[in-house]
C-alpha positions as CSV (number, residue, x, y, z in Angstrom):
1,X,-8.9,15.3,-14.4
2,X,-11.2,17.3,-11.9
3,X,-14.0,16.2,-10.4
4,X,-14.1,13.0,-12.1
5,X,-11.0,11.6,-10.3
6,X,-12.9,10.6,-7.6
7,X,-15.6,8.6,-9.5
8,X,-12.8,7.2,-11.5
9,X,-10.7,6.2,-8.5
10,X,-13.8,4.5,-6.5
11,X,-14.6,3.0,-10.0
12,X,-10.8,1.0,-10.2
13,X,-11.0,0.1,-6.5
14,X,-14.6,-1.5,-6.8
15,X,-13.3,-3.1,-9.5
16,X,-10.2,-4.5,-7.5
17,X,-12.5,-5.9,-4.5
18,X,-14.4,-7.4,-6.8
19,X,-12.0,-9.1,-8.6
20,X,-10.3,-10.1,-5.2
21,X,-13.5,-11.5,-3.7
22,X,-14.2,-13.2,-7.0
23,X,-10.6,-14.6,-7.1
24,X,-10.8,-15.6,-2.6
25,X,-14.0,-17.7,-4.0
26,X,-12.0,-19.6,-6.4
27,X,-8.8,-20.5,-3.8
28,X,-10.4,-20.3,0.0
29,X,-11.7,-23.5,-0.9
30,X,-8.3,-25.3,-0.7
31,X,-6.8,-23.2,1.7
32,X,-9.1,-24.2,5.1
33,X,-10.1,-27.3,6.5
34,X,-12.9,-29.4,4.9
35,X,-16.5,-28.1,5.8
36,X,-15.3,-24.3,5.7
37,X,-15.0,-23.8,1.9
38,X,-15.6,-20.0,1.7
39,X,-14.4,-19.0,5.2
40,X,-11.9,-16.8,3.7
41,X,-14.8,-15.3,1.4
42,X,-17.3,-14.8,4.7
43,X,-14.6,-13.2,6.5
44,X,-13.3,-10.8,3.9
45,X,-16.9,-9.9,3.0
46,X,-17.1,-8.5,6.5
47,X,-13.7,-7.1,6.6
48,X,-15.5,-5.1,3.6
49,X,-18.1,-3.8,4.7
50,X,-16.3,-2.4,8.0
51,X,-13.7,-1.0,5.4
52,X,-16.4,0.6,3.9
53,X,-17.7,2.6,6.7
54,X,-14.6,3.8,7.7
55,X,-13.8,5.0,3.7
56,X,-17.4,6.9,4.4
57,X,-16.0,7.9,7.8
58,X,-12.7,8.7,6.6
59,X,-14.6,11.2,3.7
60,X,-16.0,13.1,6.5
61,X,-12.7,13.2,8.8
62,X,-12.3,17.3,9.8
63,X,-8.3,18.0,8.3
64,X,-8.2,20.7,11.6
65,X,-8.7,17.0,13.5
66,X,-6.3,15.4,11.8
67,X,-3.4,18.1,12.0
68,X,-3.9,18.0,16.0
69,X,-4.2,14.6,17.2
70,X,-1.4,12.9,14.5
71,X,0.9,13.2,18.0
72,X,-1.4,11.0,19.8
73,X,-2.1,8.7,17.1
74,X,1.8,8.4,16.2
75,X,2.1,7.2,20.1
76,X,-0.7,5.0,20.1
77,X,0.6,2.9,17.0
78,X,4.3,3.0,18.4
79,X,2.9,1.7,21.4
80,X,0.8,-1.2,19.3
81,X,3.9,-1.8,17.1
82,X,6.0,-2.7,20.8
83,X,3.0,-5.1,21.6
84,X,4.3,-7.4,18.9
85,X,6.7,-8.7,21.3
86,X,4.6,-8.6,24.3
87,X,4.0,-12.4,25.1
88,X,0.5,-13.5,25.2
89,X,-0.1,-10.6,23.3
90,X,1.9,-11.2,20.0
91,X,1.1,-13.9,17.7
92,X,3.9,-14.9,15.6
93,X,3.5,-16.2,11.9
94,X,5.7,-17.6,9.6
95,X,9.2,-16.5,11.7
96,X,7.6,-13.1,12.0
97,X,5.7,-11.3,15.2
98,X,3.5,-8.7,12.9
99,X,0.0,-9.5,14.3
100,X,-1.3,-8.6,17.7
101,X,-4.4,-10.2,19.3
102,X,-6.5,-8.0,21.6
103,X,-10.0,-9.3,21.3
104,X,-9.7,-8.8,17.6
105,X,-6.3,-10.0,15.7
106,X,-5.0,-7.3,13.7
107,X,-1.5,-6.2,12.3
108,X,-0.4,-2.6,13.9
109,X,1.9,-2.4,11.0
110,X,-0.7,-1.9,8.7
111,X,-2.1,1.3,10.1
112,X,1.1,3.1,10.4
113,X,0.7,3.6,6.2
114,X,-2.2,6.3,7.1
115,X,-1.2,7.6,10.5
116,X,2.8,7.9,9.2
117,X,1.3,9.7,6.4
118,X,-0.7,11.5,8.3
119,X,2.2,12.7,11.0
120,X,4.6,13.9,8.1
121,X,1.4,15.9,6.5
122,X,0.8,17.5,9.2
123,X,4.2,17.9,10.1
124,X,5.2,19.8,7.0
125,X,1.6,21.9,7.0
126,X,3.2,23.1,10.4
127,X,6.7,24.0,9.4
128,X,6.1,24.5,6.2
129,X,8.3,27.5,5.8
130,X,11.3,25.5,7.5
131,X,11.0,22.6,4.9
132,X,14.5,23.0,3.4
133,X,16.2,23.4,6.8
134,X,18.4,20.5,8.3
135,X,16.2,19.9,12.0
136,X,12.2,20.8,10.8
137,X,12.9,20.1,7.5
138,X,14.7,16.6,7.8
139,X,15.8,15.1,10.6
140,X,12.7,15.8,13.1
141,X,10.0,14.6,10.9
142,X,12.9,11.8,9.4
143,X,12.4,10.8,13.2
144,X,8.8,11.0,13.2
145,X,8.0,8.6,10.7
146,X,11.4,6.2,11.6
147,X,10.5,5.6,14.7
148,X,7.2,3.2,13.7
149,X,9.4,1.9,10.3
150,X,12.3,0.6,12.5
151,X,10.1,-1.3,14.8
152,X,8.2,-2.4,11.8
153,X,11.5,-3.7,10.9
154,X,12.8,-5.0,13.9
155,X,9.3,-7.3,13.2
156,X,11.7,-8.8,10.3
157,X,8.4,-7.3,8.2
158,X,11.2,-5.2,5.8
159,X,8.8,-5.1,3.3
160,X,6.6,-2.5,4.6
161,X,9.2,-1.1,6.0
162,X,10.9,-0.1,2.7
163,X,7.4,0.5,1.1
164,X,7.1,2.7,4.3
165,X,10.5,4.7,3.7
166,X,9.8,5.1,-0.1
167,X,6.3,6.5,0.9
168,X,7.7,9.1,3.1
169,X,10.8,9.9,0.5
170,X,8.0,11.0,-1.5
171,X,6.7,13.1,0.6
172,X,10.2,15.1,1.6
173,X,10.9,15.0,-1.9
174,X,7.5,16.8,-2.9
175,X,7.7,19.4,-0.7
176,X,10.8,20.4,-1.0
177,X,13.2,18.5,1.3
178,X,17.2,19.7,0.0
179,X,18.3,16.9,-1.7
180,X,21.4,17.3,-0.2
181,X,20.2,15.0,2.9
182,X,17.4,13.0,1.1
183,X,20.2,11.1,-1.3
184,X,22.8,10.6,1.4
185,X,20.5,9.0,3.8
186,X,18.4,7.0,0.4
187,X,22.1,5.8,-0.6
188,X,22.7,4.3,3.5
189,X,19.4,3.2,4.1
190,X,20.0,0.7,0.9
191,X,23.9,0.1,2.0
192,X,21.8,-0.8,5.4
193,X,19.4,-3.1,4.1
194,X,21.7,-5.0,2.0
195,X,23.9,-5.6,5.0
196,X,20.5,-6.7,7.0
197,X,19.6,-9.4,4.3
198,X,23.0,-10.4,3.7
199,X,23.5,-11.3,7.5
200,X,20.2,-12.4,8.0
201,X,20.3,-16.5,6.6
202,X,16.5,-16.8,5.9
203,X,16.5,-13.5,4.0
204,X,19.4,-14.3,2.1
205,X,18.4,-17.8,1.2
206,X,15.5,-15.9,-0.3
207,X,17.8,-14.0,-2.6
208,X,19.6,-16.4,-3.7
209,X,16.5,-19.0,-4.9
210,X,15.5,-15.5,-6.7
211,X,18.6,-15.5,-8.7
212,X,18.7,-19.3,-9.4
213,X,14.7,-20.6,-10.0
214,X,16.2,-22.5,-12.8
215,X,17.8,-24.9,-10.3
216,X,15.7,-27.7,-9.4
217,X,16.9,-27.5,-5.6
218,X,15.7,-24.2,-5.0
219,X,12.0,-24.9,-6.6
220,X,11.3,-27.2,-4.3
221,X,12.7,-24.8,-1.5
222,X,12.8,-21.0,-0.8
223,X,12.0,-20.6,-4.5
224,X,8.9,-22.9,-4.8
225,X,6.5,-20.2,-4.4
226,X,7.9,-17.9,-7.4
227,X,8.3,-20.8,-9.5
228,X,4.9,-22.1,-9.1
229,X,3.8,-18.7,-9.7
230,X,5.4,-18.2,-13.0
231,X,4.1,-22.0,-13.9
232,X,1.0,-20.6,-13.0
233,X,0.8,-17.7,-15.7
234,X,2.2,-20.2,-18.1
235,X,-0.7,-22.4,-17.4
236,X,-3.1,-19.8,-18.2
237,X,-1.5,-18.2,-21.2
238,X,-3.3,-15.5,-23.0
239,X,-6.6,-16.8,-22.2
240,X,-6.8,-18.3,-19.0
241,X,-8.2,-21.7,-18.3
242,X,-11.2,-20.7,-17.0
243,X,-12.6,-19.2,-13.7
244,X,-12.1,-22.3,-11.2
245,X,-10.1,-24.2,-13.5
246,X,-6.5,-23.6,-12.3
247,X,-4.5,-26.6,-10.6
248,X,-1.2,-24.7,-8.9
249,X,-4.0,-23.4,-6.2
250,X,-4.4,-26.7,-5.2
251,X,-1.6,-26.6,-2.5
252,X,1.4,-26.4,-4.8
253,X,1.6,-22.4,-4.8
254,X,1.2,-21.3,-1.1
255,X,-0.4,-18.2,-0.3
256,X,-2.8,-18.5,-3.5
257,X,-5.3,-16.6,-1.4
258,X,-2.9,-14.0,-0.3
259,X,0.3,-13.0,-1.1
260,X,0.0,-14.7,-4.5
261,X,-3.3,-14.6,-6.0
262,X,-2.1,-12.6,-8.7
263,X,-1.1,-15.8,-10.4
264,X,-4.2,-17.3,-10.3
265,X,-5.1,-14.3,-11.9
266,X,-3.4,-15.2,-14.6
267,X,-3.7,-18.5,-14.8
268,X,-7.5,-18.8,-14.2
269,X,-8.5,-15.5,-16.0
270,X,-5.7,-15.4,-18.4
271,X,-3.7,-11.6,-19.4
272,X,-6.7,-9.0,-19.9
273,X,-7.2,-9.5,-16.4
274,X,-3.9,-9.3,-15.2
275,X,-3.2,-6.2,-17.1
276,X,-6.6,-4.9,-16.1
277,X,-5.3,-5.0,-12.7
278,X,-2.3,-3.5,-13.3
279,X,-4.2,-1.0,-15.4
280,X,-6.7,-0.6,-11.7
281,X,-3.6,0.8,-9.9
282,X,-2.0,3.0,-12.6
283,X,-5.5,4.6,-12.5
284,X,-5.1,4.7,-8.4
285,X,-2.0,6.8,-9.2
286,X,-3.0,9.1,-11.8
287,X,-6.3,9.9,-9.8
288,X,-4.4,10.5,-6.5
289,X,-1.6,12.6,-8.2
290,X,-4.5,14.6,-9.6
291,X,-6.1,15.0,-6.3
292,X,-2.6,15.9,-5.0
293,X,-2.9,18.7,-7.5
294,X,-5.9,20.0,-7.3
295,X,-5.4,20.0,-3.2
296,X,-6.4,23.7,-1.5
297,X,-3.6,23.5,1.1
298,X,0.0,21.4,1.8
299,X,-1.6,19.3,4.3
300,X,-4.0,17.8,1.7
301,X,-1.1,17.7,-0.9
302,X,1.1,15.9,1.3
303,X,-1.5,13.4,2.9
304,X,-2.8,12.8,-1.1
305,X,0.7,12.0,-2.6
306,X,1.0,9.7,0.9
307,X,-1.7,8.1,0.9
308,X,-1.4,7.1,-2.8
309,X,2.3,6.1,-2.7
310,X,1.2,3.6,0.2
311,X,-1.8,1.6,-1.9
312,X,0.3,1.8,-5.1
313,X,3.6,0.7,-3.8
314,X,3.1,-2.3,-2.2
315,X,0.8,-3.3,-5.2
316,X,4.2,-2.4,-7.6
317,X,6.4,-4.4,-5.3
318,X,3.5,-7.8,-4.8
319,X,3.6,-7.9,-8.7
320,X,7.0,-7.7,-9.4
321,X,7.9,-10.5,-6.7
322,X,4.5,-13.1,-8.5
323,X,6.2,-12.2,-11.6
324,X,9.7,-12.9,-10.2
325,X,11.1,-9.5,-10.8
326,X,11.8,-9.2,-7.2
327,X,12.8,-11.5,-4.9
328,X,10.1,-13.1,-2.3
329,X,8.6,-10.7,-0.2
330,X,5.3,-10.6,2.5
331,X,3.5,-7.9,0.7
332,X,-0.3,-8.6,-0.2
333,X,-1.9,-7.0,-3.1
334,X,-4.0,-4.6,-1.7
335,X,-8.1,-4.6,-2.7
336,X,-7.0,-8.1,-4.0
337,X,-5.4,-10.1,-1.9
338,X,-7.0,-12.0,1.1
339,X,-6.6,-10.0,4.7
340,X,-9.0,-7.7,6.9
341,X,-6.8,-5.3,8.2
342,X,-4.9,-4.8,4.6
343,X,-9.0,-4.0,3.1
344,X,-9.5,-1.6,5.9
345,X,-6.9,0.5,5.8
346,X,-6.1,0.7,1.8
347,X,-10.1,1.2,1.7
348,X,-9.8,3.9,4.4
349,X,-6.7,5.7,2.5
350,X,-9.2,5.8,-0.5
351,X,-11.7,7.4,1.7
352,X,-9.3,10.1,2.8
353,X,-8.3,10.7,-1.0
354,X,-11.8,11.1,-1.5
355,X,-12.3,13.4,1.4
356,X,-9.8,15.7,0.0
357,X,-10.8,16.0,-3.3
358,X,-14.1,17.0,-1.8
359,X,-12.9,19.9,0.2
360,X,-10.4,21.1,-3.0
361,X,-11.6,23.5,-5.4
362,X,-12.7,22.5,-9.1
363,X,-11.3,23.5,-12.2
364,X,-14.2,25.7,-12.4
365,X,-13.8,27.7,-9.6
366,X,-10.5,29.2,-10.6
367,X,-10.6,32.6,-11.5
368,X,-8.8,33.6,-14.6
369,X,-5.1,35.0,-14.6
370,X,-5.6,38.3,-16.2
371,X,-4.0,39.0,-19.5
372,X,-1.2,41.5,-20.2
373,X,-2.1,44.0,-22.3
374,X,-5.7,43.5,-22.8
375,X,-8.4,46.5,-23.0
376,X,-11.9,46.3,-22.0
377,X,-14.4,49.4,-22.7
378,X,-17.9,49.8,-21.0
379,X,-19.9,52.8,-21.8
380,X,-20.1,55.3,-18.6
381,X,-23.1,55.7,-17.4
């Protein structure tokens, strides 16, 4: 893929928004109060457009920029991220401080997939001739990018959190990071969360409605919404039962607008659609490991495998959980899923994918390796 995987990216993600403001227009109407039908729709529409600018933005962003201001911008999130539990400041959801109001209410968490990203690209593009040592090579920028994933946990948000860390394993692993620390730390990190969740009574009541849906207890508790999700797909079988036709939206599957609108994707739109999506964001990772590829220096290649780990992992991880593969978790489904800050930043990580592709070098540009033992004859003149 050379060119192209840009035109083919944009093409998926269009398709995605689309899809998701199609799918908010179907299920806002039963998620607000009575006289606000298509709040949800209005508001996302704007999130859009200011997501769009700052992909156009993002397209133009200077790498030289980038490389020399990731320090500030690592501060300035780390210092958002401890305004979660600022009073007055935090607003707490659903058991968990992730959003912070300050004029505009937003969630700091979100923008730590780019900036993180960012910091460990331009980390590497620094030390890039350190990368298998033990302090530039592991445990400095390990530090880097765990700083803003343990508060990110600490938020009880562990979803990101380990969407976060698998992000940035990809990144040590890819450029070269011994393996030798990488699967020690992997192998305690895991060890670590399972001890979190077991310990941690809401998170473990959650595991355990995973592994027993069939129990008529846990459908009606910490189970309801993966039960009414797979009821859902049921409902709308191969076909679908029409575009506005599905009932579990209507206040029996929570979070239709957000975390699970997959399901109604299923059930109102029936499985070409569903698979169309999951066909959207295998095309999100093909074109950004191409870009990866094609990159003209390891700061793009690291930013570019980054950037597409965090919009393709937390879309992995939101389907698996609406399918029940995985037990309940907070993550939306970016492009799709109802939230403005969520739109912004996956749109903006597409615009920095874009941006990179533009600076690499096409196919075409390559010069040809020469070949051994190959004679050419001009005549002398």
């Amino acid at each position: 893929m050379t060119r192209s995987a840009t035109i083919v990216l944009c093409t998926a993600v269009a398709a995605l928004t689309v899809l998701g403001l199609v799918m908010l227009t179907s299920t806002s109407a039963w998620a607000v109060k009575r006289g606000d039908e298509y709040q949800l729709v209005l508001n996302q529409c704007k999130m859009l457009g200011v997501g769009l600018i700052g992909a156009f933005v993002a397209t133009r962003l200077d790498p030289v920029l980038l490389r020399r201001f990731w320090p500030l911008a690592v501060a300035g999130i780390c210092v958002l991220l401890v305004l979660c539990f600022v009073p007055g400041v935090a607003v707490a959801r659903y058991g968990a401080a992730r959003w912070v109001k300050l004029g505009v209410e937003f969630q700091p968490s979100e923008f730590v997939k780019v900036i993180g990203m960012i910091a460990l690209a331009g980390w590497f593009a620094r030390w890039q001739t350190e990368v298998h040592t033990f302090w530039r090579g592991f445990i400095i920028p390990g530090m880097i990018i765990g700083l803003p994933i343990g508060l990110i946990a600490i938020e009880t948000d562990v979803g990101s959190a380990l969407s976060l860390s698998v992000a940035a394993a990809a990144i040590f692993f890819c450029v070269g990071t011994r393996l030798l620390y990488l699967i020690p730390t992997a192998l305690t990190g895991m060890a670590g969360a399972v001890f979190f969740v077991h310990s941690n009574e809401n998170r473990w009541s959650r595991i355990v409605a995973w592994l027993n849906l069939d129990d008529p207890v846990q459908q009606q508790g910490k189970g309801m919404q993966q039960y009414r999700g797979l009821l859902a797909f049921g409902n709308g079988g191969p076909h679908g039962m029409g575009l506005g036709n599905g009932t579990e939206k209507f206040s029996t599957l929570t979070f239709a607008y957000s975390d699970f609108i997959f399901p109604v994707v299923g059930e109102e739109l029936g499985l070409p659609f569903t698979l169309g999506v999951v066909f959207c964001f295998v095309i999100i990772a093909v074109c950004g490991c191409s870009i990866a590829m094609q990159a003209s220096s390891i700061f793009d290649r690291c930013l570019a495998v980054g950037l597409t780990c965090v919009v393709v992992i937390p879309a992995m991880v939101n389907i698996a959980v609406t399918t029940a593969a995985f037990p309940n978790d907070g993550l939306p489904l970016p492009f799709v899923s109802y939230g403005g800050t969520s739109l912004i930043v996956s749109l903006g990580a597409v615009g920095l994918l874009c941006g990179i592709h533009r600076r690499s070098r096409s196919v075409v540009d390559y010069k040809p390796l020469p070949v051994a033992g190959l004679r050419s004859y001009a005549v002398k003149l």
